[in-house]
LUMBA-74238 format. One record per residue (C-alpha): residue number from 1; x, y, z. Coordinates in pm, 1 decimal, always signed. Layout:
# residues N
<site><lumlum>NUM</lumlum><x>X</x><y>Y</y><z>Z</z></site>
...
***
This chain:
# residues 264
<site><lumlum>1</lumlum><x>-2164.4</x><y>+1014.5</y><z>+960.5</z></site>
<site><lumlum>2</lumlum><x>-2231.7</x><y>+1239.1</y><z>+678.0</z></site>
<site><lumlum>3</lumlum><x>-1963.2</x><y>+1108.3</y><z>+479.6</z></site>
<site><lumlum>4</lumlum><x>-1753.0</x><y>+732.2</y><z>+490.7</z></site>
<site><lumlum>5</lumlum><x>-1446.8</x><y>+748.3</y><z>+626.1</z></site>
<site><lumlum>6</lumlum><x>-1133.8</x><y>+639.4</y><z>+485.4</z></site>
<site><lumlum>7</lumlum><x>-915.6</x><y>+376.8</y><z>+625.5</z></site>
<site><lumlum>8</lumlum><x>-781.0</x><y>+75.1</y><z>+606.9</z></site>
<site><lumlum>9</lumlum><x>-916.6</x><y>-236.5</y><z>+833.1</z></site>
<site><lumlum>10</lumlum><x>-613.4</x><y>-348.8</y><z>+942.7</z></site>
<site><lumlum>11</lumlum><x>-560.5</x><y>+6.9</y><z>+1130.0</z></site>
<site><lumlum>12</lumlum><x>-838.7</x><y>-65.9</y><z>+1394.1</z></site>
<site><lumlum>13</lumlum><x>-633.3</x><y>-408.6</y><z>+1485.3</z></site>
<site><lumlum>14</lumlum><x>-445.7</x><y>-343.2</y><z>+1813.2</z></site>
<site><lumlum>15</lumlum><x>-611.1</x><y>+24.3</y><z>+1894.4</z></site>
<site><lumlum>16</lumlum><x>-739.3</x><y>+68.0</y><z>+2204.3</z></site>
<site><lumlum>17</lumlum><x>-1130.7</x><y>+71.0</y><z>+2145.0</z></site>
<site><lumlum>18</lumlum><x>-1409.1</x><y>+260.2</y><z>+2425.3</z></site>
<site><lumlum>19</lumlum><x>-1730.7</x><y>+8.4</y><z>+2413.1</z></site>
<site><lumlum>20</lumlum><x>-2044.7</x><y>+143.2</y><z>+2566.7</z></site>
<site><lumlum>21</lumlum><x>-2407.2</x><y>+32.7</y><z>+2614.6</z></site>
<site><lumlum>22</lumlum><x>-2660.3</x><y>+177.2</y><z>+2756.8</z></site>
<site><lumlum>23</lumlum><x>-2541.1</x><y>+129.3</y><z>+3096.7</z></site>
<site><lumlum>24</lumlum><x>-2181.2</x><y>+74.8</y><z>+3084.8</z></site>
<site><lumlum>25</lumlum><x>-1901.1</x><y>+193.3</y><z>+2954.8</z></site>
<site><lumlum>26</lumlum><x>-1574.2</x><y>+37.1</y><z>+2956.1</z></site>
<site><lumlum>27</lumlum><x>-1205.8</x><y>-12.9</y><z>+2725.1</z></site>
<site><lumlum>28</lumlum><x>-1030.8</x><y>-265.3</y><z>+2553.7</z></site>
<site><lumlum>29</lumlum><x>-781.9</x><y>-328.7</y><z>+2257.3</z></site>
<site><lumlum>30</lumlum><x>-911.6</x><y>-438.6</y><z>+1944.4</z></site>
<site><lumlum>31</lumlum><x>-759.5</x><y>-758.3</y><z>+1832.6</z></site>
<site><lumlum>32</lumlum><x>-931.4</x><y>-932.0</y><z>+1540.5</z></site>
<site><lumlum>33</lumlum><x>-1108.3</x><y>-756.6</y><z>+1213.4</z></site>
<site><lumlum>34</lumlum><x>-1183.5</x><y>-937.0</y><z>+926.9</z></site>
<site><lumlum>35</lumlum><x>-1487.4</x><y>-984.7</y><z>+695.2</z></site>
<site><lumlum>36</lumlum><x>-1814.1</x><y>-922.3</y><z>+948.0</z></site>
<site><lumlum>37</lumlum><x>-1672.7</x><y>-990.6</y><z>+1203.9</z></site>
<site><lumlum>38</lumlum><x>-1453.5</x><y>-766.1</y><z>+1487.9</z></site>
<site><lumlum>39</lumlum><x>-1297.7</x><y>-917.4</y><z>+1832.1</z></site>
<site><lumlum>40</lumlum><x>-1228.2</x><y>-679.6</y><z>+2079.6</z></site>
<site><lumlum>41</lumlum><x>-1047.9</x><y>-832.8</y><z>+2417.4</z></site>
<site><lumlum>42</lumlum><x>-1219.8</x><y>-686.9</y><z>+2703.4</z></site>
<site><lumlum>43</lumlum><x>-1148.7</x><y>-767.5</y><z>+3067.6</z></site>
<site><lumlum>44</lumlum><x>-1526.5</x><y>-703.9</y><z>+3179.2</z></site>
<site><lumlum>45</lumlum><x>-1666.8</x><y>-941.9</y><z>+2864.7</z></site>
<site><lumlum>46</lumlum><x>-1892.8</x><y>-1066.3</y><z>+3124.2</z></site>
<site><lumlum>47</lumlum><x>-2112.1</x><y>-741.7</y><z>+3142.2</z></site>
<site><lumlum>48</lumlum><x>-2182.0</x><y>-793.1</y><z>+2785.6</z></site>
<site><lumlum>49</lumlum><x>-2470.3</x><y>-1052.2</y><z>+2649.5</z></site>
<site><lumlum>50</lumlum><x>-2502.7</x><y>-1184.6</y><z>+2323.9</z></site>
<site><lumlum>51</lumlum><x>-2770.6</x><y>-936.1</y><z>+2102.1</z></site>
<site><lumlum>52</lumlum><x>-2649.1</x><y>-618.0</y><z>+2297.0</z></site>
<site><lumlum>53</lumlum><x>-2639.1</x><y>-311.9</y><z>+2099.2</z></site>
<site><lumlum>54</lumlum><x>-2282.5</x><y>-113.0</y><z>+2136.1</z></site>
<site><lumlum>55</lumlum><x>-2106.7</x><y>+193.2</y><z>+2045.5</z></site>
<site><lumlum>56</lumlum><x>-1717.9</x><y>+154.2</y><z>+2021.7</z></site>
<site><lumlum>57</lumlum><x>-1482.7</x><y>+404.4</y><z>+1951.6</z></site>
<site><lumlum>58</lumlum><x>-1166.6</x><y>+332.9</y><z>+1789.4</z></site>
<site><lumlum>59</lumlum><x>-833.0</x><y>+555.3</y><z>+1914.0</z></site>
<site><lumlum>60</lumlum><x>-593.3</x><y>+433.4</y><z>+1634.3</z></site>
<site><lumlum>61</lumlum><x>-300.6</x><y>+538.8</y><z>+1469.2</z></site>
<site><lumlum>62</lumlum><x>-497.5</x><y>+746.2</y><z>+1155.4</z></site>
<site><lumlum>63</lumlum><x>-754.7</x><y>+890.7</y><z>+1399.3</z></site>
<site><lumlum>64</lumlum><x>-1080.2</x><y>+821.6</y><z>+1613.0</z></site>
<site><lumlum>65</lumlum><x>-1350.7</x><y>+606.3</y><z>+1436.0</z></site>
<site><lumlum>66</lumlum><x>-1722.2</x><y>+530.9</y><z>+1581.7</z></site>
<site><lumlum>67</lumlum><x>-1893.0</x><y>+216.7</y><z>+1532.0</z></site>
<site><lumlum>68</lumlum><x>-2234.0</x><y>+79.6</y><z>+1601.5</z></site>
<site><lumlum>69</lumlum><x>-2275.6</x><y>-265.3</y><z>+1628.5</z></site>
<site><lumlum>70</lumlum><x>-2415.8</x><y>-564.8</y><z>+1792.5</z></site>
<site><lumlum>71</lumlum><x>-2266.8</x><y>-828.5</y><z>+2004.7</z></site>
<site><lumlum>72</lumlum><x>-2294.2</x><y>-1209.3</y><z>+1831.8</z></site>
<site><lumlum>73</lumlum><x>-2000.9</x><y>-1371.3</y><z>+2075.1</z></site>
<site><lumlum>74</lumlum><x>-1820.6</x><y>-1345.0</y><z>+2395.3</z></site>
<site><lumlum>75</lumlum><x>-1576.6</x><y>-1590.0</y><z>+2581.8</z></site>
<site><lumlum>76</lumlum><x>-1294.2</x><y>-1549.3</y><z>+2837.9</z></site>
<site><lumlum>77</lumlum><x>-1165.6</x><y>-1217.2</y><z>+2811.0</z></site>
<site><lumlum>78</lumlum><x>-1289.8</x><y>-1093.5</y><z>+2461.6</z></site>
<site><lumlum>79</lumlum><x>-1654.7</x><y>-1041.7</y><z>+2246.2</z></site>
<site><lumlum>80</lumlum><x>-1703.4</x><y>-1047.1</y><z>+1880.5</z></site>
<site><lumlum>81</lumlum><x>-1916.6</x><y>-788.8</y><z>+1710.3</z></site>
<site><lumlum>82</lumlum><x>-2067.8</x><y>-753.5</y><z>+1388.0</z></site>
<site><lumlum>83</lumlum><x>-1829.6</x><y>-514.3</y><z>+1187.7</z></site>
<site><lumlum>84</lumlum><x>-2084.6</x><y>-403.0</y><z>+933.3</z></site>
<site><lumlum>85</lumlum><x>-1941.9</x><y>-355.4</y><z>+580.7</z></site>
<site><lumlum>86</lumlum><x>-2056.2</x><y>-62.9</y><z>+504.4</z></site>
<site><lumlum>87</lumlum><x>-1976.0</x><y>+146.9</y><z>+787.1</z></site>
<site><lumlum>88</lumlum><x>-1603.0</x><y>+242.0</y><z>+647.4</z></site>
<site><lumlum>89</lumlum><x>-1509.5</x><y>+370.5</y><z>+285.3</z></site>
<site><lumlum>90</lumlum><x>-1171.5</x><y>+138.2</y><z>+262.4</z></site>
<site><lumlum>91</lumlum><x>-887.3</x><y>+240.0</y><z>+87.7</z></site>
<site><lumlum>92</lumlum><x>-810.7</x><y>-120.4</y><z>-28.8</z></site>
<site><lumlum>93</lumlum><x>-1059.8</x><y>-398.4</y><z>-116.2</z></site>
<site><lumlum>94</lumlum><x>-1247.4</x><y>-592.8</y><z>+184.1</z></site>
<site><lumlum>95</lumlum><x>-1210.5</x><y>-953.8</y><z>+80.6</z></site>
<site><lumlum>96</lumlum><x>-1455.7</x><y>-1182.0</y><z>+156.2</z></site>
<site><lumlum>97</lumlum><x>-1313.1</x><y>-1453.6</y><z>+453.6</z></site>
<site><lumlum>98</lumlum><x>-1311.4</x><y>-1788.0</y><z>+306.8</z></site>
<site><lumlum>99</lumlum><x>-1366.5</x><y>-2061.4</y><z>+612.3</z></site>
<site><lumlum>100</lumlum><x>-1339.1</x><y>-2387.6</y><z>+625.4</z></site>
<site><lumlum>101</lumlum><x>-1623.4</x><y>-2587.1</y><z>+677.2</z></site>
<site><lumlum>102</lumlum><x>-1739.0</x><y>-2999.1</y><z>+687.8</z></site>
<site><lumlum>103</lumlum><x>-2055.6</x><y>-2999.2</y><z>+494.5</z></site>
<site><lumlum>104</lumlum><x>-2193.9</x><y>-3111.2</y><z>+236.2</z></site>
<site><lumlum>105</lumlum><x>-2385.9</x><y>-3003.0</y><z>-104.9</z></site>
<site><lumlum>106</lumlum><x>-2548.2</x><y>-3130.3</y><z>-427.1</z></site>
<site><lumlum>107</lumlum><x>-2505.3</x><y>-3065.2</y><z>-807.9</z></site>
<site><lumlum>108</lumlum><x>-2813.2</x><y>-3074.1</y><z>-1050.9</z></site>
<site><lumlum>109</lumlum><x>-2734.9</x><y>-3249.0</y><z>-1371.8</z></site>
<site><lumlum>110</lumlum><x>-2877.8</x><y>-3099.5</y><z>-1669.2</z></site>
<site><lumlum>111</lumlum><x>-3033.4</x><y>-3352.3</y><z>-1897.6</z></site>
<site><lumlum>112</lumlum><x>-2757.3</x><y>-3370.6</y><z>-2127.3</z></site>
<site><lumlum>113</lumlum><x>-2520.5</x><y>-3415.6</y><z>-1828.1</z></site>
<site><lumlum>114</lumlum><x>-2778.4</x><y>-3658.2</y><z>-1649.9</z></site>
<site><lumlum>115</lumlum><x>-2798.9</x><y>-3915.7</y><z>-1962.1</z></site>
<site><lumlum>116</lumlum><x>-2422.7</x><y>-3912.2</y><z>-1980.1</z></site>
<site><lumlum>117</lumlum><x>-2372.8</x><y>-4010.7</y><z>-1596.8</z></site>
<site><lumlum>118</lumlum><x>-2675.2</x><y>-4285.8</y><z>-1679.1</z></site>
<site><lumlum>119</lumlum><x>-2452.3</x><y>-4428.9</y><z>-1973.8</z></site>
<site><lumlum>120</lumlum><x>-2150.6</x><y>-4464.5</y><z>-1738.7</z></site>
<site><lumlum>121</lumlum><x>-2287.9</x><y>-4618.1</y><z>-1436.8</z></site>
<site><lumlum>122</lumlum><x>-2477.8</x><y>-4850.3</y><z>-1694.3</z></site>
<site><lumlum>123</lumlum><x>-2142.5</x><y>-4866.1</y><z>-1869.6</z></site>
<site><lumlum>124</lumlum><x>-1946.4</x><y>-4945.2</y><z>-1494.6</z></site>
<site><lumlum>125</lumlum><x>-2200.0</x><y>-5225.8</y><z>-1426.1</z></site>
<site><lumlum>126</lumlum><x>-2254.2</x><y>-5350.9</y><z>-1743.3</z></site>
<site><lumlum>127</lumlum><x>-1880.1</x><y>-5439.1</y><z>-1811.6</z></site>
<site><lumlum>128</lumlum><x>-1652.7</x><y>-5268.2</y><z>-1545.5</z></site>
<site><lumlum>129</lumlum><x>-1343.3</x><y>-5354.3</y><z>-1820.5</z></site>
<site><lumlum>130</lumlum><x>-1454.9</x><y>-5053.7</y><z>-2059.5</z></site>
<site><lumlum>131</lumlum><x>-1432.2</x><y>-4801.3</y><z>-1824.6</z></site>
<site><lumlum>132</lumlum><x>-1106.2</x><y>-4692.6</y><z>-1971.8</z></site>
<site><lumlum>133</lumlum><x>-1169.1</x><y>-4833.3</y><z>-2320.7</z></site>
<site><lumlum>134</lumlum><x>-1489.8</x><y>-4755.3</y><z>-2479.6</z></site>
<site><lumlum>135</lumlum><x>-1693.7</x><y>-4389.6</y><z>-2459.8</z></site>
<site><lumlum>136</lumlum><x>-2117.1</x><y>-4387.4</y><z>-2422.2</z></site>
<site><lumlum>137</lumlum><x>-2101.3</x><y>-4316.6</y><z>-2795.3</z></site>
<site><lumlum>138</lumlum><x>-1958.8</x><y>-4629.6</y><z>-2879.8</z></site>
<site><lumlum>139</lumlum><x>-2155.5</x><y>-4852.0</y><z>-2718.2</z></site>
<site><lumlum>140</lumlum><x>-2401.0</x><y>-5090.3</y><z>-2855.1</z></site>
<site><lumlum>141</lumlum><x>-2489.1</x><y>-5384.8</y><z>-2600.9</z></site>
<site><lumlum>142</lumlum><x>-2828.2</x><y>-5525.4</y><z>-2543.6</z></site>
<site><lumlum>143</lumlum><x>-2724.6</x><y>-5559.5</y><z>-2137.5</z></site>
<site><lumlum>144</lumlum><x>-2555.5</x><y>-5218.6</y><z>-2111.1</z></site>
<site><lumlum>145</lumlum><x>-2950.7</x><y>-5108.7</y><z>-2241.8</z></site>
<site><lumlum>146</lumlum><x>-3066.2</x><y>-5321.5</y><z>-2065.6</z></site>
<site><lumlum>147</lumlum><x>-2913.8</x><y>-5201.9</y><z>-1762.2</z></site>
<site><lumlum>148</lumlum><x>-2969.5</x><y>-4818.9</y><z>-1887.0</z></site>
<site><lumlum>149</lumlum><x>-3341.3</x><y>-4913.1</y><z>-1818.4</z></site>
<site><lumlum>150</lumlum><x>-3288.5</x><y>-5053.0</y><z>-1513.3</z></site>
<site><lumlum>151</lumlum><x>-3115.6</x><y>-4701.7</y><z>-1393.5</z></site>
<site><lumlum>152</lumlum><x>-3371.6</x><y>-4501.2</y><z>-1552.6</z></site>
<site><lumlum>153</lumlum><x>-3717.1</x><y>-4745.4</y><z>-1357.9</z></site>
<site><lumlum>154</lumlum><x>-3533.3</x><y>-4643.1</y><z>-1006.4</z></site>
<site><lumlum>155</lumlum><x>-3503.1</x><y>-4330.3</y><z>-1097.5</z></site>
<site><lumlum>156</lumlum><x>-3577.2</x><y>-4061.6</y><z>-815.5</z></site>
<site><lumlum>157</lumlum><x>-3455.7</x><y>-3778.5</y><z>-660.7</z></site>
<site><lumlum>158</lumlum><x>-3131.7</x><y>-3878.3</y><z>-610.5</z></site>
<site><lumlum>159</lumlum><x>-3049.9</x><y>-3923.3</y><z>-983.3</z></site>
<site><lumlum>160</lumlum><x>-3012.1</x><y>-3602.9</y><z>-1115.6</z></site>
<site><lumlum>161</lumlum><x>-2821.5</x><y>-3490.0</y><z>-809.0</z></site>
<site><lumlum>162</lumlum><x>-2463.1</x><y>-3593.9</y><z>-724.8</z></site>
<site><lumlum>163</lumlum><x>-2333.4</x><y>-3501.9</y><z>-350.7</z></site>
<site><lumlum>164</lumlum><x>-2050.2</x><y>-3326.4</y><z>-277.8</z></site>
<site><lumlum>165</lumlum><x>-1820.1</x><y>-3278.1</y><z>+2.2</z></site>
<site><lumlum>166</lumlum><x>-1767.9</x><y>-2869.1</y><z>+80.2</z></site>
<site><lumlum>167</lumlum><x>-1410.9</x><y>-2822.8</y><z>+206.7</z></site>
<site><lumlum>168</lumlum><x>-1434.9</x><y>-2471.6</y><z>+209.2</z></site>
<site><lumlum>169</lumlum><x>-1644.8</x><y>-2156.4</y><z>+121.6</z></site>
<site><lumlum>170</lumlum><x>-1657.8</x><y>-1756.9</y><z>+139.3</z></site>
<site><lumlum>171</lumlum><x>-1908.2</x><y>-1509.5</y><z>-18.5</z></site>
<site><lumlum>172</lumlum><x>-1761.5</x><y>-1570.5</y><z>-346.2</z></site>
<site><lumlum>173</lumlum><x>-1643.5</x><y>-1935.6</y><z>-410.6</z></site>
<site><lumlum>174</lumlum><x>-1620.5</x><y>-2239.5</y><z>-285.6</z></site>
<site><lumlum>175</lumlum><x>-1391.9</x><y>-2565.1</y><z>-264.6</z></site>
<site><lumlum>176</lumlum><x>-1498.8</x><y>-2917.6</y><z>-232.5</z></site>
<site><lumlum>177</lumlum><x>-1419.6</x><y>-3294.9</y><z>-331.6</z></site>
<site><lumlum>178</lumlum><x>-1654.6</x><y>-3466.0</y><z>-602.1</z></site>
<site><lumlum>179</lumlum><x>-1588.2</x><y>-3842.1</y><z>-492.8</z></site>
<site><lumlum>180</lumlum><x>-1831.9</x><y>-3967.1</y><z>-772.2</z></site>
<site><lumlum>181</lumlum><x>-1553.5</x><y>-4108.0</y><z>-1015.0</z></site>
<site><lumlum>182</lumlum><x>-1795.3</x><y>-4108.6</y><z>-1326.1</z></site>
<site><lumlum>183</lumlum><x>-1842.8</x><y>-3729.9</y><z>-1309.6</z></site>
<site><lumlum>184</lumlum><x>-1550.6</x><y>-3484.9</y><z>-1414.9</z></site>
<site><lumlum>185</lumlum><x>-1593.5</x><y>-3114.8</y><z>-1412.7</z></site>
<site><lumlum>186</lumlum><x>-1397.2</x><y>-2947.4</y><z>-1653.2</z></site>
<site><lumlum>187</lumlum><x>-1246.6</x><y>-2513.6</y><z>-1545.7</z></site>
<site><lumlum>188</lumlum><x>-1494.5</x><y>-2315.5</y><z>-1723.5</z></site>
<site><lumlum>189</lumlum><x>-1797.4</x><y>-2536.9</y><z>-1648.6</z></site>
<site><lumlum>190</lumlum><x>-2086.0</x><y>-2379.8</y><z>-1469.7</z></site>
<site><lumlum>191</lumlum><x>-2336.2</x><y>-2598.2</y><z>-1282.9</z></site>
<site><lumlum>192</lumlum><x>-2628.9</x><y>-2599.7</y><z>-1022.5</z></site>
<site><lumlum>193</lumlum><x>-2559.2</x><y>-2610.4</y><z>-710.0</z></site>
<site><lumlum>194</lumlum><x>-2751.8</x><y>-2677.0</y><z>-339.5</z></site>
<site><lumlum>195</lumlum><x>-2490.3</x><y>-2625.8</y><z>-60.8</z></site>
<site><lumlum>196</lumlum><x>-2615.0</x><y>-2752.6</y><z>+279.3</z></site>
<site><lumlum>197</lumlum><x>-2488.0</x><y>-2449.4</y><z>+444.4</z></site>
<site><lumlum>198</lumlum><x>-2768.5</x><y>-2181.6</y><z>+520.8</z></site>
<site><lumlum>199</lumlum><x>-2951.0</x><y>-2121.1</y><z>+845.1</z></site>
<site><lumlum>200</lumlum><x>-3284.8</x><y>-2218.0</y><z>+727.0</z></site>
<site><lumlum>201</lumlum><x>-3210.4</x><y>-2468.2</y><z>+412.0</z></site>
<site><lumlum>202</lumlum><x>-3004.5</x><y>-2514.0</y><z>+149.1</z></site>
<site><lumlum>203</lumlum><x>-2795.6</x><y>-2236.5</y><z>-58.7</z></site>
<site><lumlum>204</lumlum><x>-2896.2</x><y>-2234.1</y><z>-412.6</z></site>
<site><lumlum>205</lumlum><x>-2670.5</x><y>-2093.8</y><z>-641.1</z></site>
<site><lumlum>206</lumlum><x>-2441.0</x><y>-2201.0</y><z>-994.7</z></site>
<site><lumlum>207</lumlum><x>-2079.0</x><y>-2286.4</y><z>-955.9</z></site>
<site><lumlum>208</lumlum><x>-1875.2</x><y>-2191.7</y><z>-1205.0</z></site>
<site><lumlum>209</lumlum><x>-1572.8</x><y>-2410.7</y><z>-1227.8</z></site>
<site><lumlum>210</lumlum><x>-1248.5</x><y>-2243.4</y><z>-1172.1</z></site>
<site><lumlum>211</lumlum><x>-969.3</x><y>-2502.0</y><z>-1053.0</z></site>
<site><lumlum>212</lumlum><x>-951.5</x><y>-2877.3</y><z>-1052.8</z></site>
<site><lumlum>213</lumlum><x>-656.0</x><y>-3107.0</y><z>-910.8</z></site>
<site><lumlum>214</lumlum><x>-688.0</x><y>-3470.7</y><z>-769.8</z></site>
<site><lumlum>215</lumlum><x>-666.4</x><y>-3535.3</y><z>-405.0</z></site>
<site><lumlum>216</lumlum><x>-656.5</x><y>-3928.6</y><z>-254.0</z></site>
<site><lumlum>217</lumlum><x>-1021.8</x><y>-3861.2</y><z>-169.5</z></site>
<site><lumlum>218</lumlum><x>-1146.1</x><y>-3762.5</y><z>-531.1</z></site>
<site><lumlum>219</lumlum><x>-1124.1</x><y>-3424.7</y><z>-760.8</z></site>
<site><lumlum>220</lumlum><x>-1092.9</x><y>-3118.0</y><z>-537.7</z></site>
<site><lumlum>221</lumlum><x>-1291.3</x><y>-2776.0</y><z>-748.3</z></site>
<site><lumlum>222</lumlum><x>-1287.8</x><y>-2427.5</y><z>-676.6</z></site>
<site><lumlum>223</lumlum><x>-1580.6</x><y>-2240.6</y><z>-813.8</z></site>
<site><lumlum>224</lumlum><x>-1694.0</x><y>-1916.5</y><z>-803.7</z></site>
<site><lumlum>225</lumlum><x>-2034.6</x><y>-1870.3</y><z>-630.9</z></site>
<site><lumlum>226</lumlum><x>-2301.0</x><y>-1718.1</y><z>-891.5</z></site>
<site><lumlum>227</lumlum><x>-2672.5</x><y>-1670.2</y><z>-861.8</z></site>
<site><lumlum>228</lumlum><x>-2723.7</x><y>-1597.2</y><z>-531.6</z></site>
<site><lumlum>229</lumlum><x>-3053.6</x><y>-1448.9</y><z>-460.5</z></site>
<site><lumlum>230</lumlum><x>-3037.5</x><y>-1125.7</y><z>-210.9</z></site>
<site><lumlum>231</lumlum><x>-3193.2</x><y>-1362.2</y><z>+77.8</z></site>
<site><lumlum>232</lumlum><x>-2949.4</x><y>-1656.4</y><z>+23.5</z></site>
<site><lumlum>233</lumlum><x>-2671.7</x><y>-1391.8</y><z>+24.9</z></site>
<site><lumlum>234</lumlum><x>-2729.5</x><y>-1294.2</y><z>+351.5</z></site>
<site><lumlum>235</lumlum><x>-2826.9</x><y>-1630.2</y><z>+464.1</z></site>
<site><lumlum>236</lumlum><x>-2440.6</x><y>-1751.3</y><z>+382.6</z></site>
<site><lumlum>237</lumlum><x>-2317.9</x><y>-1436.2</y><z>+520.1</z></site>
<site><lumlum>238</lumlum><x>-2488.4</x><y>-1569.0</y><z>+868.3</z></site>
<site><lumlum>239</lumlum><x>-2308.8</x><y>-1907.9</y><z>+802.5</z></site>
<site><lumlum>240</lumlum><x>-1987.7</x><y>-1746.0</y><z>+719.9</z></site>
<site><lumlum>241</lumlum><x>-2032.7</x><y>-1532.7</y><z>+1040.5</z></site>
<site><lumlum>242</lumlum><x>-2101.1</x><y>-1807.1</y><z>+1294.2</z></site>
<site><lumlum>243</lumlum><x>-1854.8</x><y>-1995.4</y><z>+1141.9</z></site>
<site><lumlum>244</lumlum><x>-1581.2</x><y>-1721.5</y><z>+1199.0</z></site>
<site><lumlum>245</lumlum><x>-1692.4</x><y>-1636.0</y><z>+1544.3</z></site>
<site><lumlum>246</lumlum><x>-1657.5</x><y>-2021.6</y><z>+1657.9</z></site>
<site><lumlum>247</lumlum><x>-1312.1</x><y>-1995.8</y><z>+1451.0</z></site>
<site><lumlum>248</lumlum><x>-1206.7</x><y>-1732.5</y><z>+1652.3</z></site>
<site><lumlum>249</lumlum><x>-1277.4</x><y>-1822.8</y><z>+1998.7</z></site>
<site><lumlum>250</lumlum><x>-1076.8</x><y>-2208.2</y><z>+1920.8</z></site>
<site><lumlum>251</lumlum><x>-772.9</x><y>-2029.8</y><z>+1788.1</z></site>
<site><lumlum>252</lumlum><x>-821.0</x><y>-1744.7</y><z>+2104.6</z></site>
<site><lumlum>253</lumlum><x>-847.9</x><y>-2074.2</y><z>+2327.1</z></site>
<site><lumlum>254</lumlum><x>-555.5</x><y>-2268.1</y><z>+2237.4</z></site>
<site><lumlum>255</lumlum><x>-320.0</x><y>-1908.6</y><z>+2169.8</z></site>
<site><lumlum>256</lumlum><x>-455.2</x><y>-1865.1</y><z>+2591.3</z></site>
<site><lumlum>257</lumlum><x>-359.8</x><y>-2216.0</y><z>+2665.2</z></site>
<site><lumlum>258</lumlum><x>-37.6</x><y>-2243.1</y><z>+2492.1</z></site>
<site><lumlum>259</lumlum><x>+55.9</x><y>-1883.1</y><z>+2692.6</z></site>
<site><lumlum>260</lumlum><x>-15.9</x><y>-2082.0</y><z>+3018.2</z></site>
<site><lumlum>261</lumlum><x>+121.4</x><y>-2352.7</y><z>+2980.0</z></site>
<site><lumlum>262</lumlum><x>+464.6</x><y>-2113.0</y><z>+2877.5</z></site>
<site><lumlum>263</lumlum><x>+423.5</x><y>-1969.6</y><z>+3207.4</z></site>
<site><lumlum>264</lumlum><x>+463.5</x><y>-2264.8</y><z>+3424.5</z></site>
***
């Protein structure tokens, strides 16, 4: 196409879509578009493997749109294709699809950060009945020091880094639980970050504090994702991907079950 078309991703939902590959051609309804990712349910899913290129054509209600694409999933009845972002001009913002995920992550203290966790888990250990009365800058106690050393001789790799539990994530931010008590994050803070969430290794990035509220399990954050380098980009946008195509197929799954079961 010479020029982007404009529409709006929810007008391909529902259309009846022509896929063809090399050797086949046959029709479906599309069902599913958001983010990267486009289900199409297709009785003869089983011609189709995983890494095929296709061409669809879209027949819906603003007109007939052509697509090139690859296919990344297929189960009973359907396949998921990459729906590349670029191939449409939208008319309204494409918003990035926030999943949710079990994994987990790591923030990197800066020094002044890092010596102020030291002081409180010397602090907790030291005399667990200040925690709520005295602040690092008023202490003076040869054991809290004494214990301050004791922190600082085992310190390794672990130390500067504090794990966190990822609850959810998209392109752009990310929720999760810090269940380390002596660390608060305030909105507005910006930290490092690894999440344990790409392909091949960890995502490095800065969070940038957005929301905090406490949850049973510790403080929950939102951040906003920041720093990304052009090859960690993409690497989440895999992880977002596979996550959404498995997300797809256990909601298609039970919505196929829960029909049959109606029928009996």
């Amino acid at each position: 196409m010479s020029t982007k078309e404009m529409i709006s991703p929810k007008a391909l939902v529902h259309s009846r879509t022509v896929v063809e590959k090399h050797d086949y051609v046959t029709t479906g309804i599309s069902i599913f578009v958001e983010g990267d990712l486009l289900g199409i349910e297709l009785n003869e899913y089983k011609r189709f493997e995983l890494g095929d290129a296709v061409q669809m054509t879209f027949y819906s209600p603003v007109g007939i749109h052509r697509l090139q694409s690859t296919v990344i999933g297929k189960d009973e009845g359907s396949i998921a294709v990459i729906f590349p972002p670029r191939a449409f001009q939208f008319v309204e913002k494409r918003e990035s699809p926030r999943v949710e995920v079990t994994a987990t992550g790591n923030l990197r203290l800066q020094q002044e950060e890092e010596e102020e966790f030291l002081l409180l888990q010397a602090q907790q250990q030291a005399h667990p009945e200040w925690n709520h009365i005295k602040s690092p800058d008023e202490l003076d106690d040869e054991e809290l020091l004494a214990h301050l050393h004791e922190l600082n001789e085992q310190h390794d790799e672990r130390t500067d880094k504090l794990q966190i539990s990822l609850r959810n994530i998209s392109l752009s931010g990310v929720g999760f639980v810090l269940e380390q008590s002596s660390m608060r994050l305030s909105v507005g803070d910006t930290v490092e970050a690894e999440l344990q969430v790409g392909l091949d290794g960890a995502i490095r990035c800065d969070l940038i504090i957005v929301r905090r509220e406490l949850q049973p399990d510790g403080f929950y954050y939102g951040a906003r994702i920041d720093g990304v380098g052009e090859k960690q980009h993409r690497a989440l946008r895999a992880f977002i991907l596979r996550e959404q195509v498995g997300l797809f197929y256990h909601n298609r799954n039970k919505q196929m079950k829960n029909k049959s079961r109606s029928s009996d």
